[in-house]
C-alpha positions in Angstrom: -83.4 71.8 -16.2 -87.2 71.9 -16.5 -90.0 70.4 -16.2 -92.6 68.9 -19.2 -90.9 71.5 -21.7 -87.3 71.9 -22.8 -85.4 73.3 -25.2 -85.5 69.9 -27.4 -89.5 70.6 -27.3 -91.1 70.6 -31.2 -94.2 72.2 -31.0 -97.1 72.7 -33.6 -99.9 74.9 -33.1 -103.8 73.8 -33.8 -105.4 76.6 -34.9 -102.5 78.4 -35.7 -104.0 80.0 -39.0 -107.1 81.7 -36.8 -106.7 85.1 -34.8 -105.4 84.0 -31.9 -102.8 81.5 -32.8 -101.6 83.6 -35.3 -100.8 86.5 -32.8 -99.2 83.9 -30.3 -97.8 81.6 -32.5 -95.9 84.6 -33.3 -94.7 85.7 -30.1 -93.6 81.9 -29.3 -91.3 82.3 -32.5 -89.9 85.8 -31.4 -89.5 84.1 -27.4 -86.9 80.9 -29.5 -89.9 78.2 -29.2 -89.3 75.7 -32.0 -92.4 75.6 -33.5 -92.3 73.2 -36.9 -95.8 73.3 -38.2 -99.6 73.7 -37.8 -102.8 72.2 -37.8 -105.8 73.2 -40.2 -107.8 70.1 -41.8 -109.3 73.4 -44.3 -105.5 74.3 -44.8 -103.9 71.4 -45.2 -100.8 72.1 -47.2 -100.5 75.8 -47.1 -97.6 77.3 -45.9 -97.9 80.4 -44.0 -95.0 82.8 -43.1 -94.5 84.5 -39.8 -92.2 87.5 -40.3 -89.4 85.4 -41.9 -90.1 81.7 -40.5 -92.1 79.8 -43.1 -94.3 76.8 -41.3 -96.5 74.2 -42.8 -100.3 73.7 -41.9 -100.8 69.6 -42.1 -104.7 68.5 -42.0 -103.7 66.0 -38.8 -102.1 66.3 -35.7 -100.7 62.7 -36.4 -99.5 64.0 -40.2 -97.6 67.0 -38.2 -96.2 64.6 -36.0 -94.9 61.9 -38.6 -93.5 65.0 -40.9 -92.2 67.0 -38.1 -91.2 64.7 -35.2 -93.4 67.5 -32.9 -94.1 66.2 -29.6 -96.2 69.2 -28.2 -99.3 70.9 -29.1 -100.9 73.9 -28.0 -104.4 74.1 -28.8 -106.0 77.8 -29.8 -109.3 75.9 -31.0 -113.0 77.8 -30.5 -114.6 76.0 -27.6 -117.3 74.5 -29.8 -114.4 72.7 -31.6 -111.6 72.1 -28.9 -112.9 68.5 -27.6 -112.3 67.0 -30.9 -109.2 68.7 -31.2 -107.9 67.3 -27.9 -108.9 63.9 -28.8 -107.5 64.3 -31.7 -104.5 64.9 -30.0 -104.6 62.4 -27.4 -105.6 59.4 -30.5 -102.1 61.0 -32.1 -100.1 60.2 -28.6 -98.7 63.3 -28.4 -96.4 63.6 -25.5 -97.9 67.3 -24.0 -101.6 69.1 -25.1 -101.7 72.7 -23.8 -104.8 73.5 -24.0 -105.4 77.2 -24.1 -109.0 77.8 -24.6 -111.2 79.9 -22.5 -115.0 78.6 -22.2 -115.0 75.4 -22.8 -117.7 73.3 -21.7 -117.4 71.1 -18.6 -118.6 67.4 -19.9 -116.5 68.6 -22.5 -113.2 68.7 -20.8 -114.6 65.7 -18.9 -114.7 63.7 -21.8 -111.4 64.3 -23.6 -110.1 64.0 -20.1 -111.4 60.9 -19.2 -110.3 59.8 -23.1 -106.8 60.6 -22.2 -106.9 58.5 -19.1 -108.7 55.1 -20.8 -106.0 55.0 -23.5 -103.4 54.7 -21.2 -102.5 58.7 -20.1 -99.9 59.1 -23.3 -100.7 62.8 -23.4 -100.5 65.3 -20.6 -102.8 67.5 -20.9 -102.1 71.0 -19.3 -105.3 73.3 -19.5 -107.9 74.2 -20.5 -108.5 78.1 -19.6 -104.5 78.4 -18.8 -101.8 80.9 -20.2 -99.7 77.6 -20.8 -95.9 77.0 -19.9 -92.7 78.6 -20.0 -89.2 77.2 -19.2 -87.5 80.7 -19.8 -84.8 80.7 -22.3 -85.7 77.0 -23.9 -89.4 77.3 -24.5 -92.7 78.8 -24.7 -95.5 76.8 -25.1 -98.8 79.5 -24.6 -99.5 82.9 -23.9 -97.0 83.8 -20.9 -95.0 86.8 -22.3 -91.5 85.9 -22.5 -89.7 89.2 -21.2 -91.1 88.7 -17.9 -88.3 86.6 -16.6 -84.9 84.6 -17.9 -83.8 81.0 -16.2 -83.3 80.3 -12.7 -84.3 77.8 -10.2 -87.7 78.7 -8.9 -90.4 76.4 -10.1 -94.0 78.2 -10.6 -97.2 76.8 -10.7 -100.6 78.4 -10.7 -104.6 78.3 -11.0 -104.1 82.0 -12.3 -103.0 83.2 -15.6 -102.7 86.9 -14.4 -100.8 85.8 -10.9 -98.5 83.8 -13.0 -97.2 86.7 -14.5 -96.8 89.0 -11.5 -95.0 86.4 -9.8 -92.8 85.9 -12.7 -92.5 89.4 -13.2 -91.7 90.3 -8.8 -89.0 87.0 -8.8 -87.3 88.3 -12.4 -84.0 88.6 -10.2 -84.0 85.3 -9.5 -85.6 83.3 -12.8 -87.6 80.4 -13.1 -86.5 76.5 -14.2 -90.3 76.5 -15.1 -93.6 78.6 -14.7 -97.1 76.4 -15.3 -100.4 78.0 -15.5 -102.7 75.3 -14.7 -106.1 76.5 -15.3 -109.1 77.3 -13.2 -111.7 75.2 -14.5 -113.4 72.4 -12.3 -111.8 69.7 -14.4 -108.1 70.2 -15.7 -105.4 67.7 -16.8 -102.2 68.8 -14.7 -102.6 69.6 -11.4 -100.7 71.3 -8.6 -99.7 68.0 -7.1 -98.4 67.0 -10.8 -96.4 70.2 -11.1 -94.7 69.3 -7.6 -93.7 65.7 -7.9 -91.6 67.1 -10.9 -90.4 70.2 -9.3 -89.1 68.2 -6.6 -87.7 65.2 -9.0 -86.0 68.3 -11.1 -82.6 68.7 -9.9 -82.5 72.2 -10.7 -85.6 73.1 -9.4 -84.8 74.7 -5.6 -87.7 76.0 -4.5 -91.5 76.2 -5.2 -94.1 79.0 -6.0 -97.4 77.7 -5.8 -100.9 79.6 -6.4 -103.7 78.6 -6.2 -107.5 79.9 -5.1 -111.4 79.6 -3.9 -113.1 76.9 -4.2 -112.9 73.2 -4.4 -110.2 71.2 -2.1 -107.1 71.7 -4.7 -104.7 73.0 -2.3 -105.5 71.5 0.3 -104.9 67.9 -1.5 -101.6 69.9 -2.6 -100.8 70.8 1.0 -101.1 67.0 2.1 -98.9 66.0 -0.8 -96.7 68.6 0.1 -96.4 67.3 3.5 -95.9 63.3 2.8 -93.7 64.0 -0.8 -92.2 67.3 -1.1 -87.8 68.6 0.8 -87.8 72.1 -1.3 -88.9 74.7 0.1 -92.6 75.9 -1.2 -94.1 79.3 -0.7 -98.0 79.6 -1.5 -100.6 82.1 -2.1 -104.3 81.5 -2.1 -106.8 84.1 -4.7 -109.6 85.1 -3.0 -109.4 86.3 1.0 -111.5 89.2 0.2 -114.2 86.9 -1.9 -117.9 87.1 -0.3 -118.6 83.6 1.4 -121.4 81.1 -0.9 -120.9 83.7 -3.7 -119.7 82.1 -7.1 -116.4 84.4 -8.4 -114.9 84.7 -11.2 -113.0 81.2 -12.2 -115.6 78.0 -13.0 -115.0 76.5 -9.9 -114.4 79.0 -7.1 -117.3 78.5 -5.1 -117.0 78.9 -1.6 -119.3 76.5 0.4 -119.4 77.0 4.7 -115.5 76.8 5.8 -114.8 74.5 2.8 -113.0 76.4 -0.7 -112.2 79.3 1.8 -109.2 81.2 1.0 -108.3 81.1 5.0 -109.1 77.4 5.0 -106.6 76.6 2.3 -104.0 78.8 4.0 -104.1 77.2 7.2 -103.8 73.3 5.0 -100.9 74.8 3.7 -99.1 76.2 6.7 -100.0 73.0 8.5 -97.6 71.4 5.7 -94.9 73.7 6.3 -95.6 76.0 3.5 -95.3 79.6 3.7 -98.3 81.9 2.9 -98.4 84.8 1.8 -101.6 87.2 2.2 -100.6 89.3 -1.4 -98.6 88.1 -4.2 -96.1 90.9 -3.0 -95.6 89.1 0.5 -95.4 85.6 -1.4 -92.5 86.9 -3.9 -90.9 88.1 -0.4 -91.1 85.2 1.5 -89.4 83.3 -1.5 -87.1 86.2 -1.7 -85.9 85.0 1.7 -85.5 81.7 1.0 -83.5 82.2 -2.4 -81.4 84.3 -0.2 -80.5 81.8 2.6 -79.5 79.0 -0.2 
């Protein structure tokens, strides 16, 4: 099983003509993602071929959908460009955005947020600033290399691209059902509390990675989910013990203010909810180690 993305998943890519998607659109093809098209309203009708695989570029997300039956999109637009892009996406009622882009602006992300929310939340929305999602072997929606790790049962979801992967990378022996990087911006569409009311409704979902970091109240909203919602087991590590207190680091958003944001302060929310914390990734892929042992 897995969570938001499967192996029935069609995906097209906006921007997949640019730099970026090209290179990752690429990779998603080479990983078994079943990409059908992309989106380019200066390239509409082009074809372009990616080492073998020949995909359409459609002016519309709506045209991709209606010619492709696609029900995901992962967004590789500039930031200048990416709100009307989401909304574009959202107006289309796509089922998931991943929104990849770094540097988009907050109001921004408010907007298309608070777009997807008026017209009745048809589109998840899982970004901005994230590496995407992978459920290993059925689908890669992003930039998480796919070699990392295969299948398994450990769900994954983190504030941190570059976390996501070691984590992937220290549980390889044991595989993931799904790995989510969420984003570190202030305002993002899926959060940690979304990824864990479907880890725990996914049947083959055992246990629960979850990383977070600095700043804002996040994990500790996650930790009093985790308490009232979540039976798996859920192992947690918090970016940032070593951060200087009041100084503003490197995600938008992790700002530490007094006892509030602190890494420590988030560790003890979580441990109060029966969550496991780890004080290095190491430690955290150890202390799930342990548990995918005992089960």
């Amino acid at each position: 099983m897995a969570i938001f993305l499967n192996e029935n998943s069609k995906v097209i890519v906006q921007g997949m003509t640019g730099a970026e998607g090209t290179k990752h659109t690429k990779r998603m093809l080479a990983s078994g993602t079943n990409i059908v098209g992309g989106v380019n309203p200066r390239k509409a009708g082009e074809k372009v071929d990616f080492d073998g695989t020949v995909l359409p570029v459609f002016g519309t997300v709506k045209e991709a959908m209606e010619a492709t039956g696609a029900n995901v999109t992962v967004i590789f637009v500039p930031p200048a460009f990416s709100k009307a892009a989401v909304i574009e996406a959202i107006d289309a009622e796509i089922e998931l955005a991943v929104v990849i882009t770094e540097g988009i602006p907050v109001h921004d992300t408010a907007y298309f947020w608070a777009h997807a929310v008026a017209t009745g939340h048809k589109t998840r929305i899982i970004g901005p600033n994230c590496p995407g999602i992978i459920s290993p072997g059925k689908s890669n929606a992003g930039i998480i290399p796919a070699n990392i790790a295969g299948s398994g049962k450990i769900g994954l979801v983190s504030k941190s691209g570059t976390l996501t992967y070691q984590m992937m990378h220290e549980l390889r022996d044991f595989g993931f059902s799904t790995a989510i990087g969420i984003g570190g911006d202030p305002i993002i569409g899926t959060t940690h509390i979304d990824a864990l009311e479907a880890f725990e409704a996914d049947e083959e979902t055992v246990a629960i990675v979850m990383i977070g970091e600095i700043g804002g109240d996040a994990e500790e909203r996650a930790a009093a989910y985790i308490k009232e919602n979540v039976t798996k087991p859920v192992v947690g590590y918090v970016a940032g013990f070593t951060a200087p207190e009041g100084k503003t680091m490197g995600h938008a958003g992790a700002i530490v203010s007094g006892s509030a944001g602190t890494a420590q302060a988030k560790k003890e929310a979580l441990e109060a909810a029966g969550v496991k914390v780890g004080k290095t990734p190491s430690e955290t892929a150890d202390l799930m180690r342990e548990i995918m042992q005992g089960l």
